[in-house]
N, C-alpha and C positions, 0 to 999 in steps of 0.2 A: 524467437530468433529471426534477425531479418532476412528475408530472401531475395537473391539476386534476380532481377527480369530480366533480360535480354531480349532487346527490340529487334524489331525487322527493322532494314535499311530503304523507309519508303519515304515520302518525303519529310523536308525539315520539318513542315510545318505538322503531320500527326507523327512524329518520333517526338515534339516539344511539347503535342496533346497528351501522347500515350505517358511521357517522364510527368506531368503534371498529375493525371490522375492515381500512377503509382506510387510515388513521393506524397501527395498532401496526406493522406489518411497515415503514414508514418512519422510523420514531422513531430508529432508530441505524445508525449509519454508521462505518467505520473501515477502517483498511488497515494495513499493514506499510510506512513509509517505511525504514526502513534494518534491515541491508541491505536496499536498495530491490527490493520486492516486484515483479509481475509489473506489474502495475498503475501503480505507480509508477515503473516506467521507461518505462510508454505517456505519462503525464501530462507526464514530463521531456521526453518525446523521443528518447530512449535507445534508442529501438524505434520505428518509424514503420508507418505502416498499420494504425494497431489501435483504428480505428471510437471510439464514442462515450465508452468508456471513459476518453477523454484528459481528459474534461472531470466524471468523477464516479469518480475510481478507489476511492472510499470506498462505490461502492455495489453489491458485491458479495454481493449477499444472495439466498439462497435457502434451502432445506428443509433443516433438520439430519443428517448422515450423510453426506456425500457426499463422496468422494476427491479430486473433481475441480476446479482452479483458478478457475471459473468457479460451484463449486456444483451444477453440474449445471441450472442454469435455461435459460432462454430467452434470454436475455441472457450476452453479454462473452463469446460463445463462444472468441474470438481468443485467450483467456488461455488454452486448453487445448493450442494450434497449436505441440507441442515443433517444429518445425521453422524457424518465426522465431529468429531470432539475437537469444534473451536474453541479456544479460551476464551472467556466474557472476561472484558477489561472493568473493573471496578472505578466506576464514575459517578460525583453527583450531580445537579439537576441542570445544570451545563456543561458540554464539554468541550475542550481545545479540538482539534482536529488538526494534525499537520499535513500536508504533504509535500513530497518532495517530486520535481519534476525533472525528470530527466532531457527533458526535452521541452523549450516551453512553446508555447501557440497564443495566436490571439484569443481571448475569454468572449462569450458570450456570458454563461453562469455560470455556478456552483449551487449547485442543491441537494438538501438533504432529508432526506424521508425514514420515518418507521412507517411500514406496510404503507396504506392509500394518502397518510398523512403527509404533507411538510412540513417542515420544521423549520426549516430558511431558506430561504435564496441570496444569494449576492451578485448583483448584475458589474458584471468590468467594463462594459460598455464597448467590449473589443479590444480592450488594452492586453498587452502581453505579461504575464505573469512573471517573477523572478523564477529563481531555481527552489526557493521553498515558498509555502502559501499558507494561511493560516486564517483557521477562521473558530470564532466561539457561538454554540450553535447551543438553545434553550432545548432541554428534552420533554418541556409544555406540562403533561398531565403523566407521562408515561413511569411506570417504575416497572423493575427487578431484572429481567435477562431480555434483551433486545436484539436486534438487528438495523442498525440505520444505513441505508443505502447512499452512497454520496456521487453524483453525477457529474463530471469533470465537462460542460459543454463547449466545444469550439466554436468557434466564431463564424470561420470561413470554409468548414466543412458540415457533412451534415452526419458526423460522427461525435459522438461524445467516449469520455474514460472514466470508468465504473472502478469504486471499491465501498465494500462491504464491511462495518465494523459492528461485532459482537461486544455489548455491553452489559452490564450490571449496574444498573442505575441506585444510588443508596444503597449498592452493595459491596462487595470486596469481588479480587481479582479471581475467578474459576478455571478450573479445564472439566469438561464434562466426564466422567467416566464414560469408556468403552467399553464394559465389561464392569457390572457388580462383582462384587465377591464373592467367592465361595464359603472361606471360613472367617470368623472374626478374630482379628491379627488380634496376641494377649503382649508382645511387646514392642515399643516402637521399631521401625523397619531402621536399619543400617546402613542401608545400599545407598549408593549415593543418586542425587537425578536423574531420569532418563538422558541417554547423552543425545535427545532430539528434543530437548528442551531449548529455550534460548538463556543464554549467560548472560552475566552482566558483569563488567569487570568498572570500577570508576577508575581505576588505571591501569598501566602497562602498558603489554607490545598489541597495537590493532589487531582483530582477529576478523573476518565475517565470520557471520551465526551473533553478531554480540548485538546485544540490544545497549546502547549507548543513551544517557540522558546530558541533557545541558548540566556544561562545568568537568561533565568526565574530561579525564587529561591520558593522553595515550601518547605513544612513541613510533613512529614508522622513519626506517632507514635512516635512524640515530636524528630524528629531531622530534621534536615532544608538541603535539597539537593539542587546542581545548575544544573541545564539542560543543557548536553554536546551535543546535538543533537536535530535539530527540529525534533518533532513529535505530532503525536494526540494519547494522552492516550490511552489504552482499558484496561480491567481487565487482571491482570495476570502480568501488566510493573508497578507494583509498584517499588517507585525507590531501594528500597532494592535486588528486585531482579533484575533489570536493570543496572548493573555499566555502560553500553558502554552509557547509557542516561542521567544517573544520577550521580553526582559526592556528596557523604554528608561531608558538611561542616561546 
C-alpha cells in the first residue's frame, strides 16, 4: 500500500529533493501474471497465507542484484518460503513471460535466471515500457520443477522489480501437496475445488480471483470486453480501466 510522507516546510529547494527521492522508487510497478508469478498466485488465491502481498503483487521492489523472490527487502518475505505449495506452471523448453505493469519506468533490463544461471537478458536501452511486456526466454539445459527469477531493472534508479515463477519444464501444470495422505481415497472425491483455487471463466460477468487468457470475452457494467493479454484479475483492472488487457467490443 502506498504511504503518505509529509514533509517539513524548509526550503523549496530540499522539500523538491526530499518529493524526489520519495516518489522515484514508487514510480513503477510490475509483476509477471503468466505463467503466473509467485505473486500472482498470492493475489488469485492460488496460495493462501501470504500477508499483504494479495493486495499489491506489483510492488515488489528493492535494490538491484539480488537472487532472491522478494528482492531481498524488508517486505513480501513470504515470496522466498520454497516450502508453501506453489503451483509449477507446465511449460516447454521456452516460455512466454508476460508482465503487466502498472506503473511504467524507464528499462535498463530484464533478466532471467534459474539459481546462478541466466537465461536472458534484454537491454531497452532506457526506453519506457508499455502497460504489458513480453518476453520469450529459452529454458537452455534445464528440465522438471523450477524456479526462474525475473528482475524488472530501472533505468534511473538503483532499484529493480523482482518476480519469481514456478515451472515444470516438459511437464504438466502441479500444486505441491501440503500434507500426504493419511488413507488411500477408494472413490473419486465429489467436493468441488478448493474455493482458493484460481477460476477461469472464458465468459461472463468479470470477477477478480479469475485467471483470464487471450480471446476470453467478459461483461462489465453491461458492455462485453475481449481479453488482449493473459492474466489474473485483481481489483483496480476492471476492464474499463485496463485497455492494454481489455479490448470493449
Amino acid at each position: 500500500m502506498r504511504r503518505r510522507f509529509t514533509l517539513p516546510a524548509l526550503t523549496v529547494a530540499a522539500t523538491a529533493a526530499s518529493l524526489l527521492v520519495a516518489v522515484a522508487p514508487a514510480s513503477a510497478h510490475g509483476y509477471i501474471s503468466s505463467p503466473p508469478s509467485r505473486q500472482a498466485n498470492c493475489a488469485s488465491g492460488a496460495v493462501a497465507n501470504c500477508g499483504d502481498i494479495i493486495y499489491e503483487p506489483q510492488s515488489v521492489e528493492a535494490p538491484k542484484g539480488s537472487k532472491l523472490c522478494n528482492g531481498g527487502g524488508s517486505r513480501f518475505a513470504v515470496l522466498n518460503d520454497n516450502s508453501k505449495a506453489w503451483p509449477y506452471a507446465g511449460v516447454g523448453k521456452t516460455v512466454t513471460f508476460n508482465w503487466i505493469l502498472t506503473a511504467r519506468h524507464s528499462t535498463a533490463t530484464w533478466e532471467y535466471f534459474i539459481g546462478n544461471t541466466l537465461l536472458a537478458s534484454f537491454n531497452d536501452g532506457g526506453a519506457q515500457p508499455g502497460a504489458t511486456k513480453q518476453h520469450t526466454v529459452s529454458m537452455g539445459s534445464f528440465t522438471g520443477r523450477q524456479t526462474v527469477l525475473a528482475r524488472w531493472n530501472i533505468a534511473d534508479t538503483t532499484n529493480a522489480f523482482y518476480s519469481c515463477v514456478d515451472v515444470n519444464i516438459g511437464g504438466g501444470t502441479t500444486t505441491p501437496p501440503t500434507t500426504p495422505p493419511t488413507t488411500t481415497p477408494t472413490t473419486a472425491p465429489t467436493t468441488a475445488p478448493p474455493t482458493t483455487s484460481p477460476t477461469t471463466a472464458p465468459s461472463g460477468t468479470w470477477r477478480a480471483g479469475t485467471a483470464y487468457k487471450v480471446g476470453d470475452v467478459v461483461t462489465y457494467n453491461g458492455i462485453s470486453y475481449r481479453c488482449r493479454q493473459a492474466h489474473t484479475a485483481i481489483a483496480g483492472w476492471e476492464p474499463p480501466n485496463v485497455p492494454a488487457l481489455w479490448l470493449a467490443i
